[in-house]
C-alpha positions in Angstrom: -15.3 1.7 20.3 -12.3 -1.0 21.2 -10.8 -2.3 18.1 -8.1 -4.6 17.1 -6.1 -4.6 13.9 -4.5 -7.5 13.0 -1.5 -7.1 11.1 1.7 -9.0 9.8 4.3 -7.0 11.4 4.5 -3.1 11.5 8.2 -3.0 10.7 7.9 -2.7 6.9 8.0 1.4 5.3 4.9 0.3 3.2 1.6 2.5 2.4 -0.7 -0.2 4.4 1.7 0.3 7.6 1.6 4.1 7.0 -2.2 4.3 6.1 -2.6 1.8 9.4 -0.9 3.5 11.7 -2.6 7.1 10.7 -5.9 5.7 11.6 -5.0 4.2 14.5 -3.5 7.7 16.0 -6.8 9.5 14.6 -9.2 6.9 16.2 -7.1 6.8 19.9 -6.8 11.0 19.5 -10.9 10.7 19.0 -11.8 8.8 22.1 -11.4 5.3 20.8 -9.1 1.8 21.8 -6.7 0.6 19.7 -4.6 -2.6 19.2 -2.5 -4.2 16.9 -1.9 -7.7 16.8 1.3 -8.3 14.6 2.1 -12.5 14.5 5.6 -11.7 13.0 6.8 -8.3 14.6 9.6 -10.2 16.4 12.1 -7.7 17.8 11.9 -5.0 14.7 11.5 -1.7 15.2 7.8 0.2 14.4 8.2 2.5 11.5 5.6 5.0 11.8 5.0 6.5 14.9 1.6 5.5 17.1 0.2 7.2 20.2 2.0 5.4 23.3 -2.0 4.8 24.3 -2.3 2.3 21.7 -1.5 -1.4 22.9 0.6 -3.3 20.5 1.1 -7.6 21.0 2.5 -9.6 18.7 1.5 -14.0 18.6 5.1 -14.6 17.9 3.5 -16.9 14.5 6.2 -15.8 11.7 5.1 -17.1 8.7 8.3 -16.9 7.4 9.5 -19.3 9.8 8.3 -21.9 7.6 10.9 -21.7 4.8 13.6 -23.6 7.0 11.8 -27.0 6.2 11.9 -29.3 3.8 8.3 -29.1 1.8 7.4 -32.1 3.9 8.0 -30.7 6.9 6.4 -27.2 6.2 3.2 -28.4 5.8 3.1 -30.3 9.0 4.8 -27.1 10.7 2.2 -24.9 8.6 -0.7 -26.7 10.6 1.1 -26.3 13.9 1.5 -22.7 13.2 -2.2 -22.2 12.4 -3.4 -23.9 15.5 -0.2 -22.2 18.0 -2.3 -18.6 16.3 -5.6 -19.6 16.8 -4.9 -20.1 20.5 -3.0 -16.9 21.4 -5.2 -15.0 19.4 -8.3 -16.2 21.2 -6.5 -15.3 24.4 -5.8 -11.8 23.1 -9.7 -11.6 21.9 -11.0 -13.2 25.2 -8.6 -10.6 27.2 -9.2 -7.2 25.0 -13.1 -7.7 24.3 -13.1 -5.9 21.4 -15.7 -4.9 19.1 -14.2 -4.7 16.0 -11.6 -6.7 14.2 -10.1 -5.2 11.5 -8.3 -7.3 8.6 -6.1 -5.7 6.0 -5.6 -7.7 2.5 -2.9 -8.6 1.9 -1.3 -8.2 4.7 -2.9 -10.8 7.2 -3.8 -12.9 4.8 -1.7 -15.7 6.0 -4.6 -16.0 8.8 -7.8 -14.4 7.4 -9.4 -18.4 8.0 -8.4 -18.3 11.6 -9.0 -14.6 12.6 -12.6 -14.8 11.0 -13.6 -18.1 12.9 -11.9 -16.9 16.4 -13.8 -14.0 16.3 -17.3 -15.5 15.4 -18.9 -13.1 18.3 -17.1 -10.5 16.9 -17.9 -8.1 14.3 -15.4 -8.9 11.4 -14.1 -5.3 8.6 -11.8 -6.4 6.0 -9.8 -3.6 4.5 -8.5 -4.7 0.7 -5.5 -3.1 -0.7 -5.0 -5.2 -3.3 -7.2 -6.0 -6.4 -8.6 -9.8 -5.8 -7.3 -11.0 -8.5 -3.6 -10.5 -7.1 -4.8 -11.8 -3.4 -2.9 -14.4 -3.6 -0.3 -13.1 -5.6 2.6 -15.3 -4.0 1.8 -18.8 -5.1 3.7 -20.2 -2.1 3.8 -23.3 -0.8 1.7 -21.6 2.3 -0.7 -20.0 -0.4 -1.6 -23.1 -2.0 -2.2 -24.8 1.2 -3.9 -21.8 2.7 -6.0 -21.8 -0.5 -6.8 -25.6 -0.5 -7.7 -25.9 3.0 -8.9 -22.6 4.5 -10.7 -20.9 1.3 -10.0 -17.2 1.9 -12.5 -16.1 -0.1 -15.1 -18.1 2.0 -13.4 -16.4 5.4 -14.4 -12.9 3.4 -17.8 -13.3 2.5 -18.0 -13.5 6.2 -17.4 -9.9 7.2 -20.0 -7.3 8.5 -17.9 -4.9 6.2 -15.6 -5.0 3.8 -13.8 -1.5 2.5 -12.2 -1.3 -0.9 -10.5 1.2 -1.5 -11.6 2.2 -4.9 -14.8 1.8 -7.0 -13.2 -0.5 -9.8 -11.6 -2.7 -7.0 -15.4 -2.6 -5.5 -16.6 -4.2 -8.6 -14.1 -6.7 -9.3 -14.6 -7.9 -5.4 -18.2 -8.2 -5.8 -17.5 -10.9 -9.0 -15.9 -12.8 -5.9 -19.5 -12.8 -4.1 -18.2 -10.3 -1.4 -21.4 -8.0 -0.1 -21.4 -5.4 1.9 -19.2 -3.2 0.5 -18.1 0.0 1.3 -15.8 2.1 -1.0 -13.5 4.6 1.0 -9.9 5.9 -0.3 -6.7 5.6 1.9 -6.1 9.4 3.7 -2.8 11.3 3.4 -0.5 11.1 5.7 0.5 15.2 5.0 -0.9 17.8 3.5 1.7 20.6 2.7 0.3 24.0 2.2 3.9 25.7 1.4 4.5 23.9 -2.0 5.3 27.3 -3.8 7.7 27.9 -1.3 9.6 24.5 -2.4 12.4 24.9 -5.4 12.1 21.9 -7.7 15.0 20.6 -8.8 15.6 20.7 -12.7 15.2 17.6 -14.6 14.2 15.5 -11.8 11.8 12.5 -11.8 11.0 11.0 -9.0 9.3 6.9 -8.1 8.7 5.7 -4.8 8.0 2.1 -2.9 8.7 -1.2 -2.7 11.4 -2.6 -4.6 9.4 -5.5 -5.4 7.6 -7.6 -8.5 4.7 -5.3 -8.4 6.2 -1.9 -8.6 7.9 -2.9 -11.7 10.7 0.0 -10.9 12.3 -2.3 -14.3 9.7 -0.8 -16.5 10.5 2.6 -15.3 14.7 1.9 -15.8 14.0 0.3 -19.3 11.7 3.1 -20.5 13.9 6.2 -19.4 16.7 4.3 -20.8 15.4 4.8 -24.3 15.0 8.5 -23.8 17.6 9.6 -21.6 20.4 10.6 -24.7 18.1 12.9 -25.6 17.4 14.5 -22.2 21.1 14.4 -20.4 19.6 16.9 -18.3 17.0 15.0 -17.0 17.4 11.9 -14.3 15.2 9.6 -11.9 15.7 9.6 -8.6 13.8 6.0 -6.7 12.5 5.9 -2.9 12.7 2.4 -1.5 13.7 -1.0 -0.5 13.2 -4.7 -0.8 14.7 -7.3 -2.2 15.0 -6.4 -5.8 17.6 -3.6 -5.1 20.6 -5.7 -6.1 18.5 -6.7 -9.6 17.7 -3.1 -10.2 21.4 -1.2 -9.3 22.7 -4.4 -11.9 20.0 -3.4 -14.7 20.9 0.3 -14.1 24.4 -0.4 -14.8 24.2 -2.6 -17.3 22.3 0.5 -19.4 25.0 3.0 -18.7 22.5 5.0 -16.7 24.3 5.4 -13.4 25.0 8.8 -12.7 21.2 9.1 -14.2 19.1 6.7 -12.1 19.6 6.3 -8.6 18.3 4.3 -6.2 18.1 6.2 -2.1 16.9 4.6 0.8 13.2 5.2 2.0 13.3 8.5 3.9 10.2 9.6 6.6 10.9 13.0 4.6 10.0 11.9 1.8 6.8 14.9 1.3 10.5 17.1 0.5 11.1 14.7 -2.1 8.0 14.8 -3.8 8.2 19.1 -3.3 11.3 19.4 -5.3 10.6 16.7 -7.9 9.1 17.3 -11.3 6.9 15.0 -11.7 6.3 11.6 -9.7 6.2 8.0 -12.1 4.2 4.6 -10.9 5.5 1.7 -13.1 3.2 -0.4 -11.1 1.5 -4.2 -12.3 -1.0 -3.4 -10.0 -2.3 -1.0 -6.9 -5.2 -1.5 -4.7 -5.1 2.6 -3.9 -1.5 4.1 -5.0 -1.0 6.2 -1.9 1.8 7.4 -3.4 0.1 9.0 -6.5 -2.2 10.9 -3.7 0.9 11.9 -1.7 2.6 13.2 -5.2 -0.7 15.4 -5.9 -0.8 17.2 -2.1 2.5 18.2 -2.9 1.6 20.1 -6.6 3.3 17.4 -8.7 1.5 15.7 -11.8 1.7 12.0 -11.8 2.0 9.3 -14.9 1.2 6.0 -13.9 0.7 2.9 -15.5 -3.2 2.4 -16.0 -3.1 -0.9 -13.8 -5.9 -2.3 -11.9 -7.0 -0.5 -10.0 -5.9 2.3 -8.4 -4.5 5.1 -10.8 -7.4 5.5 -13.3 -9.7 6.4 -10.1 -7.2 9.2 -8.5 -5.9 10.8 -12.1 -8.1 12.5 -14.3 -5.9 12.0 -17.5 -4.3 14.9 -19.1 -5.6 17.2 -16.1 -3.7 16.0 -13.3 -1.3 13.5 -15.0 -1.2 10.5 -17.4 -2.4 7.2 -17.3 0.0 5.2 -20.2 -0.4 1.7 -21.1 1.6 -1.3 -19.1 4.5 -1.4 -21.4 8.2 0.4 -21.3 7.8 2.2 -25.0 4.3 3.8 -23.8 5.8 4.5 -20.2 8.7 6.4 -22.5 6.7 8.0 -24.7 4.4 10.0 -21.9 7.6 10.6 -19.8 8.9 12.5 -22.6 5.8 14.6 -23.4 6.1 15.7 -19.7 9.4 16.1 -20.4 9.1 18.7 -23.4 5.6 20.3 -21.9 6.9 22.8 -19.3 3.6 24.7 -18.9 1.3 21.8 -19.0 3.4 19.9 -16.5 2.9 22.6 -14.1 -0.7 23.3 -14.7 -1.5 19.5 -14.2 0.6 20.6 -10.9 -1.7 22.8 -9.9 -4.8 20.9 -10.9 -3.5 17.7 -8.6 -2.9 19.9 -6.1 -6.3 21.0 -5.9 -7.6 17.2 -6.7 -5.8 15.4 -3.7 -7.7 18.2 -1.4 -10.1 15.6 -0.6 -8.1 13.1 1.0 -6.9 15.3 3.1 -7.6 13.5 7.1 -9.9 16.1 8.5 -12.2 15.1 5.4 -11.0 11.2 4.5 -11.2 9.9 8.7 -14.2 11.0 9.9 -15.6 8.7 7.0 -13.6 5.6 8.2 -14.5 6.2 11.6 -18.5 6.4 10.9 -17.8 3.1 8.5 -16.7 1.1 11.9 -19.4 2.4 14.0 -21.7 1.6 11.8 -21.2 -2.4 11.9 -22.5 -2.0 16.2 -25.0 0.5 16.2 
């Protein structure tokens, strides 16, 4: 099987470039071709590591190359854009012959339209890992027009498969007339079999991704901040980066929390982290999987996450191997504390995750992905 995988840039430290990058590595290591096409990879560095047999391009089409125009002018250069991809891309397809091309939402959304109708010979997968309702989440300028003139929706319904990572994000996809869906969860990147062997540190809590909108790492600040007096021995240690950093480390400050809540740079060692945290929290809006609630379990932590569409409610069994609480700061609080005070439930649900996240392990989750893109040219 030769397959392409057409992504915005691999640069980011986000769970679609991680989960991305696995499979590719898995699919090369089994026997298969692998490509990515990035369109705005420029000069930036990869962050996850791929097998040196796996051919990377990018189209040179940054998106973001948009914003230095005036409105006017950035819808003219949108449609220049658009047709400067459709040409390189059809020389990539015409030069590769692959038989797959695999879409990841949102990620390539920008050019879903144009990657669907380039490859009409071509059997189309679209991977979503984002609930539809939050497809186009952005409202841009270049999501509006992308909207008006190049329905992505219509480009979807157009795949031989399309993979949702969950069964509620299944559902809610299928309201949008997608068919042919399959439901397959994202696999871990590790697996640690030496948890017991890991100290945990006392009192801490840890949150990890995107400082972004979605994550809603706010929610997490506000709610600890109205229990943290009573805990002074407890504090929240936060994995990531984005553009919101400045916005949080002011918040933090401005609630006298910070020698309490920190915020660390994304770390490729970040399975330690999880090993010698108490407890993991997602604040989230919304997930299409929540890797990171999977990556939390493999390494014997309990989880509380926001009950947001629509990943968490299909990984945690509630009160078993964590919490789901309600999208609000006070409920958030309220379920941070009772992991707080319940020492011997907190580890239980530790073990119980543990034993839960077993079956995303890659040796199990893989081979599944791999017989899902055979099965669109057999």
């Amino acid at each position: 099987m030769r397959l392409i995988y057409v992504i915005r840039s691999l640069h980011p430290v986000g769970g679609i470039e991680r989960t991305l990058s696995d499979k590719a590595n898995w699919l090369v290591a089994h026997g298969h071709e692998v490509m990515f096409v990035t369109y705005q990879q420029g000069l930036d560095k990869i962050s996850f590591p791929i097998d040196n047999r796996i051919i990377q391009y990018d189209l040179e089409c940054s998106i973001y190359s948009l914003y230095k125009y005036s409105y006017l002018s950035r819808i003219i250069q949108y449609f220049k854009l658009k047709s400067k991809f459709r040409k390189r891309f059809v020389r990539v397809l015409d030069g590769y012959s692959p038989d797959i091309v695999v879409v990841p939402i949102p990620n390539a959304e920008d050019f879903v339209w144009d990657i669907v109708h380039c490859s009409a010979n071509i059997k189309i997968i679209i991977e979503s890992h984002v609930s539809s309702d939050y497809f186009l989440y952005g409202k841009s300028i270049t999501d509006h027009l992308s909207y008006f003139f190049f329905s992505p929706f219509k480009a979807l319904r157009k795949s031989s498969l399309f993979v949702a990572l969950t069964e509620h994000d299944a559902s809610n996809w299928r309201k949008r007339k997608i068919k042919n869906i399959k439901v397959i969860p994202n696999p871990l990147s590790f697996f640690p079999e030496d948890n017991n062997r890991v100290s945990k540190t006392e009192g801490r809590i840890i949150a990890v991704g995107r400082l972004s909108n979605q994550k809603r790492f706010d929610r997490l600040i506000d709610a600890f901040s109205l229990i943290a007096n009573t805990y002074p021995k407890w504090h929240v240690d936060i994995f990531g980066e984005g553009q919101l950093k400045d916005v949080l480390e002011t918040q933090i400050e401005r609630l006298g929390l910070s020698s309490r809540v920190v915020i660390h740079h994304f770390t490729k060692e970040i399975m330690c982290e999880y090993q010698c945290s108490q407890f993991l929290v997602l604040s989230s809006d919304y997930e299409g999987f929540g890797l990171v609630i999977t990556e939390a379990m493999a390494c014997g932590i309990p989880v509380i996450s926001t009950d947001c569409p629509f990943g968490p409610s299909d990984i945690i069994e509630h009160g078993r191997t964590g919490l789901l609480t309600e999208m609000d700061a006070n409920d958030l609080a309220k379920k941070i504390e009772w992991m707080i005070i319940h020492k011997e439930e907190r580890v239980n649900m530790g073990i119980q995750a543990f034993k839960a996240a077993t079956k995303y392990k890659k040796e199990f989750n893989l081979p599944v992905w791999e017989k899902a893109y055979m099965s669109v040219i057999v």
